[in-house]
C-alpha positions in Angstrom: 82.7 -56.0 235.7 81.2 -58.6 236.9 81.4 -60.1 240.9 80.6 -62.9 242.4 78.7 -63.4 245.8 79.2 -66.1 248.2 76.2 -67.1 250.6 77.1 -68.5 253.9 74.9 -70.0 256.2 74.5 -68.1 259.4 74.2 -70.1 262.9 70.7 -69.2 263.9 70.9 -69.7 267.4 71.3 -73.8 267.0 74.0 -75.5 269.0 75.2 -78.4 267.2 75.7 -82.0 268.8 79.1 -82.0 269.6 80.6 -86.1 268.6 82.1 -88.4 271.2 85.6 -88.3 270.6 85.1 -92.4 271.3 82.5 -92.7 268.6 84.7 -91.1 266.1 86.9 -93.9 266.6 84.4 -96.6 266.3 84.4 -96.8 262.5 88.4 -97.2 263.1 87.9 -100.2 265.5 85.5 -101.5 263.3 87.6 -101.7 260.2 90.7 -103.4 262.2 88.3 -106.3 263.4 87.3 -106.9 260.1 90.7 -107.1 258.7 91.6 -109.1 262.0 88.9 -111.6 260.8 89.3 -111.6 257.3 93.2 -111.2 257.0 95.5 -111.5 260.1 94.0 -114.8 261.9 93.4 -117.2 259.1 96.9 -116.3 257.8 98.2 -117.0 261.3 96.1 -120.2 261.5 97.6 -121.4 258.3 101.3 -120.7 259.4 100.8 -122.6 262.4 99.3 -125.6 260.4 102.4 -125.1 258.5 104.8 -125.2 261.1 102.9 -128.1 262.6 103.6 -130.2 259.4 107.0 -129.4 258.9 108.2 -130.6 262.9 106.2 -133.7 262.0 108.4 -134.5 258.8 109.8 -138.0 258.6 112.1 -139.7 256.4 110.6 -141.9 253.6 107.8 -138.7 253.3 106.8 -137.4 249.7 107.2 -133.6 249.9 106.7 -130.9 247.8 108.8 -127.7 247.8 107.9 -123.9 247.5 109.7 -124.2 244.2 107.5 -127.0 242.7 110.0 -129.8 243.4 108.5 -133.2 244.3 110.9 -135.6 246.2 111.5 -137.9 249.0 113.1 -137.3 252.4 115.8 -139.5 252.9 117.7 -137.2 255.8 116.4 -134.4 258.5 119.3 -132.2 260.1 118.0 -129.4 262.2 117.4 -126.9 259.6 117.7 -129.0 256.3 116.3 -131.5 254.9 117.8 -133.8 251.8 115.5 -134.8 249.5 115.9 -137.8 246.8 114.1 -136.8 243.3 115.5 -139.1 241.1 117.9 -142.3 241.1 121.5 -140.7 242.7 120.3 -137.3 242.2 119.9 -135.7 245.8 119.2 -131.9 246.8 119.3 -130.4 250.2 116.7 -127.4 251.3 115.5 -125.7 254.2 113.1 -126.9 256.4 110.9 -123.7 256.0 110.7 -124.4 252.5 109.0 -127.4 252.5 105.3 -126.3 250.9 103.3 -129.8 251.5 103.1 -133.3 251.9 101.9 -135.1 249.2 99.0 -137.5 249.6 100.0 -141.7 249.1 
């Protein structure tokens, strides 16, 4: 028969450094303020330019919607807007749906 044999290392009389429990944590930290940086504020900078745009909405304004829908405002209730996209043809959508303003 055959046996196997393990070797384990014996402690010879070192102490080991015993780790901060705060420095474990810094490579935690670390990580969120990089996400912070690269995720969380410029997708809250960009909702708050597009909140911005969408109180400033006027009628006459060429908008585009989330759905791809290109049209003109010709009334603002509080939360939705009708839009004209052809001759007699007019739709109504929500304010928050509103994607961009198109350029004159």
């Amino acid at each position: 028969m055959f046996t196997l044999a393990f070797a384990q290392t014996a402690s010879s009389g070192q102490v080991s450094a015993q780790q901060s429990p705060l420095m474990s944590l810094m490579p935690l930290a670390l990580i969120f303020v990089i996400f912070y940086f690269l995720l969380i504020r410029p997708q809250k900078k960009t909702q708050q330019e597009h909140k911005k745009m969408v109180e400033e909405l006027k009628k006459n304004d060429e908008v585009v919607t989330t759905g791809g829908i290109h049209g003109t405002i010709v009334n603002l209730q509080n939360d939705l807007i009708t839009l004209r996209v052809d001759e007699n043809v007019r739709i109504k959508v929500q304010k928050g749906h509103i994607a961009r303003l198109k350029k004159a």
